[in-house]
C-alpha positions in Angstrom: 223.9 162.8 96.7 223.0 166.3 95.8 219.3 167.6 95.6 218.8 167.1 91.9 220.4 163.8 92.1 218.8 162.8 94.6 215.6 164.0 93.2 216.0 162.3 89.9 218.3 159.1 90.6 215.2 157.2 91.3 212.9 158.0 88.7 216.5 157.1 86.5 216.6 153.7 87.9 212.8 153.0 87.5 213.4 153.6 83.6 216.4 151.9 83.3 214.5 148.7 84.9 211.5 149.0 82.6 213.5 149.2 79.6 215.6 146.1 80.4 211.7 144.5 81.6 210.0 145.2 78.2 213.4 144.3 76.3 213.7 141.1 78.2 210.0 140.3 77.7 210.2 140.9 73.8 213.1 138.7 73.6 211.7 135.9 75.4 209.1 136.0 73.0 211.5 135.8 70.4 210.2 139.5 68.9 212.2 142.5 68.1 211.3 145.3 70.7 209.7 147.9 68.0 207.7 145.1 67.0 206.6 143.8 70.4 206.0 147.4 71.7 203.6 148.5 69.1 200.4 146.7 70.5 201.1 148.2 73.6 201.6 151.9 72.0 197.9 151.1 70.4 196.6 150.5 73.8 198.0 152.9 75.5 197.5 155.5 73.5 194.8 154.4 71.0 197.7 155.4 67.7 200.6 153.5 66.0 202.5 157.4 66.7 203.3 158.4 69.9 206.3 159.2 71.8 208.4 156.0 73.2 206.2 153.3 75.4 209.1 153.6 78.0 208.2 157.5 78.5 204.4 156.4 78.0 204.5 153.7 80.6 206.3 156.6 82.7 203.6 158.9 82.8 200.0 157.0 82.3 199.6 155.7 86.1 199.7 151.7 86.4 195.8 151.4 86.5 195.2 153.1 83.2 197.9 151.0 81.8 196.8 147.4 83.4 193.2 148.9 82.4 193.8 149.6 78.7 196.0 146.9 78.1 193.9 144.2 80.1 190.9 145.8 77.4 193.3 144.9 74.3 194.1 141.3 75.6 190.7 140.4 76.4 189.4 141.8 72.9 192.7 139.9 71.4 191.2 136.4 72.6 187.7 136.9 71.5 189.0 137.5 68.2 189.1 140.8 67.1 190.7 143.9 67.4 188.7 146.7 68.3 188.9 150.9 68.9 189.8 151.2 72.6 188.9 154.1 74.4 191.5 156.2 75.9 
């Protein structure tokens, strides 16, 4: 593999396998993709715009993600829907 190949390969494959994860876990919740992805956009990123969750998820680290989405879910079982901060 050449440099830039072998810089970028894996970063290729880690987006390739978190598009087939969030595709695979829309479907097994019988939900188109757009639709399943939209809460997620909202926590991430506090809008219903932004660029795609896969290039989101890419570039917020893990712990803000788990952390803002853990925020939505726990809000989403007491009920209500709130502002998150971002």
């Amino acid at each position: 593999m050449g440099g830039f190949e072998a810089q970028f390969r894996p970063v290729a494959v880690q987006q390739v396998q978190r598009d087939l994860v969030l595709e695979a876990a829309a479907e097994a919740h019988g939900l188109k993709l757009g639709d399943a992805l939209q809460p997620v956009r909202v926590a991430l990123t506090g809008s219903t715009v932004s660029e795609p969750v896969n290039e989101l998820l890419a570039v917020v680290d893990r712990a803000t993600a788990l952390r803002r989405l853990g925020e939505v879910a726990r809000q989403s079982d007491q009920g209500g829907a709130r502002a998150v901060q971002v």
